[in-house]
C-alpha positions as CSV (number, residue, x, y, z in Angstrom):
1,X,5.8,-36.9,6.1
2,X,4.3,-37.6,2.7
3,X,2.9,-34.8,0.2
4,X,-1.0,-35.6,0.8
5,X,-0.6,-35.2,5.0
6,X,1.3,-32.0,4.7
7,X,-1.2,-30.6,2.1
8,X,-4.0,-32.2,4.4
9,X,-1.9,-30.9,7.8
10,X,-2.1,-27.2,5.4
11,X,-5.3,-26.9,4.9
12,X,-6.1,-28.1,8.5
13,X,-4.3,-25.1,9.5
14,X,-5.7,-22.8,7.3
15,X,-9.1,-23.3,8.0
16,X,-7.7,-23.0,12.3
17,X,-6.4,-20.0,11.1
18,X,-9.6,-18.4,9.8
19,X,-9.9,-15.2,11.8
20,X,-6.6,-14.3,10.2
21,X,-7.8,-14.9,6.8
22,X,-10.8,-12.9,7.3
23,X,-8.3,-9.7,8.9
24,X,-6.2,-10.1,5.3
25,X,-9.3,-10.0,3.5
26,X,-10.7,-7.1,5.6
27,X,-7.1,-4.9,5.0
28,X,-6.9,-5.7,1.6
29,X,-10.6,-4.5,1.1
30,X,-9.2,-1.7,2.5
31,X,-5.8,-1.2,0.4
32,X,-8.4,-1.1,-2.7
33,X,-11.2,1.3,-1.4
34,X,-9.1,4.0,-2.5
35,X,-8.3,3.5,-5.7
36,X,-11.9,2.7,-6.0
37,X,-12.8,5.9,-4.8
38,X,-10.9,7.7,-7.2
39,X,-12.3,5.3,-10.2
40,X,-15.9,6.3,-8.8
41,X,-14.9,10.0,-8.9
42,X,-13.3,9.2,-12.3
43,X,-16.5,7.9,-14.1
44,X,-18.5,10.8,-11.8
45,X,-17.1,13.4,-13.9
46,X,-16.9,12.0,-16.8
47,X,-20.5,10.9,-16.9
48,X,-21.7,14.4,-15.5
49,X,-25.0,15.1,-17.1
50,X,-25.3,13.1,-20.0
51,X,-27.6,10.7,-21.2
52,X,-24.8,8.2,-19.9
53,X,-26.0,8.9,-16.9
54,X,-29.3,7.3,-17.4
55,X,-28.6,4.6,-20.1
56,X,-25.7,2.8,-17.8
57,X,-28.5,2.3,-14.4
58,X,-29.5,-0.7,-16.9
59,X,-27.0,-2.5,-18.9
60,X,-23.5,-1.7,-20.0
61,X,-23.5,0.4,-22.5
62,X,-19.9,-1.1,-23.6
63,X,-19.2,1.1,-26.2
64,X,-19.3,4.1,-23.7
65,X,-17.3,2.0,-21.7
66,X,-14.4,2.3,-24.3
67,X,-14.8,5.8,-25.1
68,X,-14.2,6.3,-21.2
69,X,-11.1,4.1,-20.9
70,X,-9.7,5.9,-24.0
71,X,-9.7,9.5,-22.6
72,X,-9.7,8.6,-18.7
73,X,-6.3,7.3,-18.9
74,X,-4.2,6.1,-15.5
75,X,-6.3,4.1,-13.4
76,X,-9.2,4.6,-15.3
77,X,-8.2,2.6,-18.2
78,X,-8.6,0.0,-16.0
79,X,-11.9,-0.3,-16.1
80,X,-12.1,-2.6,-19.2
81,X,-15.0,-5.3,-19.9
82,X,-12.5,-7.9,-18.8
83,X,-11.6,-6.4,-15.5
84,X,-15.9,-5.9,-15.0
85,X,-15.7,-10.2,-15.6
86,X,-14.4,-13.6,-14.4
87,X,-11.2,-12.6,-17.0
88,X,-9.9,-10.1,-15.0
89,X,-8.3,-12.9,-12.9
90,X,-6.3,-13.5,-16.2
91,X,-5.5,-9.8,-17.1
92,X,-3.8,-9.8,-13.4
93,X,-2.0,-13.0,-13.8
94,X,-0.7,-11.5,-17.6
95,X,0.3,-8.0,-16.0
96,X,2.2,-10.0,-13.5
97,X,3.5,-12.4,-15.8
98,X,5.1,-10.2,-18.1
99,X,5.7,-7.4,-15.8
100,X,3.8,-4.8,-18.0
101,X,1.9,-3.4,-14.4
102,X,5.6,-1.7,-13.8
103,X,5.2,-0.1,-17.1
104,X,1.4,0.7,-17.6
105,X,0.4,1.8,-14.5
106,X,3.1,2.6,-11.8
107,X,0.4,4.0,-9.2
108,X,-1.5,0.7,-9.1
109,X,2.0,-1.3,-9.1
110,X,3.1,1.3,-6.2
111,X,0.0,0.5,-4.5
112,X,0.8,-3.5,-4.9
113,X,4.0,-2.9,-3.8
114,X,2.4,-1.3,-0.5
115,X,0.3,-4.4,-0.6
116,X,3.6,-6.9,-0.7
117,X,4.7,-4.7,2.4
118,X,2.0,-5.1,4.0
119,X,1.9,-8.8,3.5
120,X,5.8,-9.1,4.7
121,X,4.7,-7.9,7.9
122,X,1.6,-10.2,8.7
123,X,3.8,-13.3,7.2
124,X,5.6,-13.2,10.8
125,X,2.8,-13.4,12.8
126,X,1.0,-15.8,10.5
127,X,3.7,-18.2,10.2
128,X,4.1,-17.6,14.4
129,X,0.2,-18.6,14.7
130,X,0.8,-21.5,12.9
131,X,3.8,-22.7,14.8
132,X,1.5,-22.3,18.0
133,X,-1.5,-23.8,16.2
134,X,-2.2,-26.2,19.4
135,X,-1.9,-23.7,21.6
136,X,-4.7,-21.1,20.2
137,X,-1.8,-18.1,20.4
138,X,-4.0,-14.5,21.0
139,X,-4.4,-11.7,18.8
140,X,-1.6,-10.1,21.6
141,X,0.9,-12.9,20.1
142,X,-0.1,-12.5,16.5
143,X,0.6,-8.8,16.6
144,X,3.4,-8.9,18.5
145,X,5.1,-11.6,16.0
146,X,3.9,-9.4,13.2
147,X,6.4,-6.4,14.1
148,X,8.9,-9.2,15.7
149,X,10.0,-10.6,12.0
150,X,8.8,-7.7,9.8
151,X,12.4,-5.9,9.2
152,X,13.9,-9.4,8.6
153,X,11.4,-10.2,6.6
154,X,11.4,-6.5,4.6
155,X,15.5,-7.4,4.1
156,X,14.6,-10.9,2.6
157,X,11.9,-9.6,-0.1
158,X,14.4,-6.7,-0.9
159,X,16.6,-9.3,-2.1
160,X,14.0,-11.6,-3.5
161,X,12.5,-8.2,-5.4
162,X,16.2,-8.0,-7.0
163,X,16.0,-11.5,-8.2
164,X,12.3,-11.2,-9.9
165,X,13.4,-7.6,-11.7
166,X,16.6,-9.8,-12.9
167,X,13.5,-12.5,-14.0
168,X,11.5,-9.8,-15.9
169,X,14.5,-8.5,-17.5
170,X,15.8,-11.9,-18.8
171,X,11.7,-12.3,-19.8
172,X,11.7,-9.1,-21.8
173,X,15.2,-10.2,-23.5
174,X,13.6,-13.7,-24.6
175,X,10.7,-13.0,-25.9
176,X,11.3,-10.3,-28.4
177,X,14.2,-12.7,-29.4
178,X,11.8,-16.1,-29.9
179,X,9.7,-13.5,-32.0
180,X,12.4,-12.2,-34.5
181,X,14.2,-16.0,-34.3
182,X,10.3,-17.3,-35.8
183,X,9.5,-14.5,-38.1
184,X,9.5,-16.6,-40.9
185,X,8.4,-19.6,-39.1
186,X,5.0,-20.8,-41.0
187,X,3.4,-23.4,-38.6
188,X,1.9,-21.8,-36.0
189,X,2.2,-24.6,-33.6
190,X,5.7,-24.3,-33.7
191,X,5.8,-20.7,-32.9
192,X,3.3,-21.4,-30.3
193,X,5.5,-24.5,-28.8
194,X,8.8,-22.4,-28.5
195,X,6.6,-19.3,-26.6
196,X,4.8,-21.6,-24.3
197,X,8.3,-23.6,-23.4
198,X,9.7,-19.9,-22.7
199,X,6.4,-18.9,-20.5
200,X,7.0,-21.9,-18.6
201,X,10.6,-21.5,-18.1
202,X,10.1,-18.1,-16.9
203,X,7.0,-19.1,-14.9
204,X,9.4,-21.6,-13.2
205,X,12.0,-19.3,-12.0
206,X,9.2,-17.0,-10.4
207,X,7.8,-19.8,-8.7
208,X,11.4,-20.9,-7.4
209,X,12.2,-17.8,-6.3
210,X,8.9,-17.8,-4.2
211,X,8.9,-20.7,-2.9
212,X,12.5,-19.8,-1.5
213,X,11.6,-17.1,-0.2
214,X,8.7,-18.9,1.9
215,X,11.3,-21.2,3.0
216,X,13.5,-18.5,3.8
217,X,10.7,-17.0,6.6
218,X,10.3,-20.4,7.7
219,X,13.4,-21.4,8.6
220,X,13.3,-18.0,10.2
221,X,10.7,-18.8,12.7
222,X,11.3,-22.2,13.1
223,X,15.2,-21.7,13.6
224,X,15.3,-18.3,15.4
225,X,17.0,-16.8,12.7
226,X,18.4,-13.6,12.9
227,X,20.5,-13.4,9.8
228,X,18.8,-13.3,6.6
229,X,22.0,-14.3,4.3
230,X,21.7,-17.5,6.4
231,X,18.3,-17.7,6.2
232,X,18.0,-17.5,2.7
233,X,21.2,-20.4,2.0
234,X,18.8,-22.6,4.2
235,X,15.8,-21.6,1.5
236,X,17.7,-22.6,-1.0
237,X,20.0,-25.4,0.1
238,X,16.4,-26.8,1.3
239,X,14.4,-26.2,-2.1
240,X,17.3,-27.7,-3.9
241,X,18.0,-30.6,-2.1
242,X,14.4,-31.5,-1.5
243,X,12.7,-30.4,-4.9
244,X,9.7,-33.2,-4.9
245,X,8.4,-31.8,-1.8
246,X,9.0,-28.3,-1.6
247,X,7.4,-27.7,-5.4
248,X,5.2,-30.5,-4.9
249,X,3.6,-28.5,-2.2
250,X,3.4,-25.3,-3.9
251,X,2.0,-26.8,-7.5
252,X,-0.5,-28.8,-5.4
253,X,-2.1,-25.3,-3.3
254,X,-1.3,-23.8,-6.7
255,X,-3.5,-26.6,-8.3
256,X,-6.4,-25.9,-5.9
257,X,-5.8,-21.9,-6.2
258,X,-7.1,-22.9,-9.9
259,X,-9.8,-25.0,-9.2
260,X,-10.9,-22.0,-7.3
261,X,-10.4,-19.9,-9.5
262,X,-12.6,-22.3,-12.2
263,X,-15.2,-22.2,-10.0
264,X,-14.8,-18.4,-9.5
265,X,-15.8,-18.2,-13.3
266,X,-18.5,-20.8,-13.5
267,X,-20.5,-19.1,-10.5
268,X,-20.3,-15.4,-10.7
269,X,-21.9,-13.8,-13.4
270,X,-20.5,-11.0,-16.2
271,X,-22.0,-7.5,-15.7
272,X,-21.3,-6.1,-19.3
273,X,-24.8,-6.8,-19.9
274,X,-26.3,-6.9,-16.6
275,X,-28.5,-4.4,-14.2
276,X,-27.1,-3.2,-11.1
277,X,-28.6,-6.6,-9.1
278,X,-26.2,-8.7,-11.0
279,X,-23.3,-6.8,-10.5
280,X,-23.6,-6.7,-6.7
281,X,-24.3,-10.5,-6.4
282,X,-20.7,-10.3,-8.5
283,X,-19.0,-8.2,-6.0
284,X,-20.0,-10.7,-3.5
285,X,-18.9,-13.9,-4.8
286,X,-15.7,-11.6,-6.1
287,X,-14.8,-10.8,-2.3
288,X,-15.8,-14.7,-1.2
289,X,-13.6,-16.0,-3.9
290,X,-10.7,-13.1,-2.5
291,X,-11.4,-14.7,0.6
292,X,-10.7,-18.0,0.1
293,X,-7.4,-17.5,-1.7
294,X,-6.2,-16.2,1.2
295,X,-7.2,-19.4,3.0
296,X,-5.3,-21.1,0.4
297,X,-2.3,-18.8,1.2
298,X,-2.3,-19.3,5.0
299,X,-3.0,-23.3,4.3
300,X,0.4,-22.6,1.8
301,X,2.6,-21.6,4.4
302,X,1.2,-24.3,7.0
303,X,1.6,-27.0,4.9
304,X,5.5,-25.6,3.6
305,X,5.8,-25.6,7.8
306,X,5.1,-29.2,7.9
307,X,7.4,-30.0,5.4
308,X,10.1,-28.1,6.4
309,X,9.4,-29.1,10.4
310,X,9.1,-33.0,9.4
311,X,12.4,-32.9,7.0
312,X,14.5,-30.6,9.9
313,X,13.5,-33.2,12.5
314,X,11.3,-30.6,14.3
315,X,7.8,-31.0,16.0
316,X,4.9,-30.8,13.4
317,X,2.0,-29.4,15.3
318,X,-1.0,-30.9,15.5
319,X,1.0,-34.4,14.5
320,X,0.3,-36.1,18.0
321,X,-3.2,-35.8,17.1
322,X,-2.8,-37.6,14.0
């Protein structure tokens, strides 16, 4: 099966699998509601009677909005203009890039970490639902697969976590190196050349490792695995041996994860200087946009099935219909 049927096959499953998507969106509201809380109860106090308290019902006042980031500390230096905008999807992506979550704030990265768990145990039943995408499985069978593959799962991340701290260490080696190696470099561009071939290098040994591990969980599913060691040789002996596809796959979702993401920024609207009807209009599009990207993770896996499934010589669902 060619790279344009198994992205369309993805995406065809994806949007089958919608009442899944919406559950992920609904828990990971939930995983968040709490540090929200405590951000709320953060500004709460801090604000306490002041004029703040009547200045910020209009616009941002975004010099308070410094002074509170500078003495809140923990997670209420998160709150930065950035983070209240479209760029907070780039402060994530450079937190996760160059692994400074880990080291700025380790209660939200524990919290992410609960959020990877949580994910490792609804991979199972989301990659069994789309195995069984003909048949319409139940919510019975989607839970049921959930705790069925979770502490296989769990053992395969545990290794794959190992491999991205090995990533971030190499990362935090290269960089500091690259800087003292062009100290005395004068062209910019050059300096700027050797950092972005480095970014990408790194980039592409996070991606590899990920897209392993997806094949990993499928091969689990597909193949009834039971040992993960195995498992994980297939992941690899299949990325390596079938590189076109496999990444071709994953840049092409990743591709439409950033045309999402472009239109994320040209539709909702900054709240640094806006009233409080602006900023709710930007929570909504903010949780539409979180719920589409986990369309576009569901349609991942589908269409990383259809590869897998079509290269293995095993039935693609849906493909009789095609």
């Amino acid at each position: 099966m060619n790279l344009p049927k198994a992205i369309g096959g993805g995406l065809a499953m994806g949007a089958g699998a919608w009442r899944i998507a919406l559950l992920l969106w609904l828990i990971g509201l939930l995983f968040a509601l709490p540090a929200a809380v405590f951000i709320e109860e953060t500004i709460h106090e801090f604000i306490g009677s002041s004029l703040a308290h009547e200045t910020l019902r209009g616009q941002m006042d975004l010099a308070w909005l410094e002074e509170f980031t500078d003495e809140a500390g923990g997670a209420g230096s998160l709150v930065t203009p950035s983070r209240l905008s479209p760029a907070g999807v780039l402060d994530n992506l450079e937190l996760w890039f160059s692994g400074d979550l880990f080291r700025e704030n380790k209660g939200v990265a524990a919290l992410g970490i609960l959020f990877g768990l949580f994910w490792t145990l609804m991979s199972g039943g989301v990659l069994e639902h789309l195995a069984r995408s003909e048949t319409r499985p139940g919510q019975g069978v989607f839970l049921a697969a959930c705790g069925h593959y979770f502490f296989r799962f769990l053992r395969l991340v545990m290794a794959a976590g190992l491999a991205y701290y090995a990533i971030y260490r190499f990362s935090m080696w290269l960089f500091p190196r690259i800087e003292r190696a062009t100290r005395d470099v004068t062209v910019e561009g050059t300096v700027l050349t050797y950092n972005v071939i480095a970014a990408v290098f790194v980039m592409f040994l996070l991606i590899l490792i990920k897209v392993t591990v997806d094949y990993a969980k499928i091969s689990t599913v597909v193949e009834q695995r039971r040992s993960m060691f195995f498992a994980a040789l297939r992941g690899i002996q299949f990325v390596v041996t079938h590189p076109i596809r496999t990444l071709g796959v994953y840049v092409v979702m990743g591709s439409l994860g950033l045309l999402l993401t472009a239109a994320y920024y040209l539709v909702v609207p900054g709240v640094a200087d806006s009233g409080i009807g602006l900023i709710v209009l930007a929570l909504l599009v903010g949780q539409l946009y979180l719920l589409l990207r986990w369309f576009l993770r569901i349609s991942l896996l589908g269409a990383e099935s259809i590869v897998f499934r079509s290269v293995r010589g095993y039935p693609v669902p849906g493909s009789s219909r095609s």
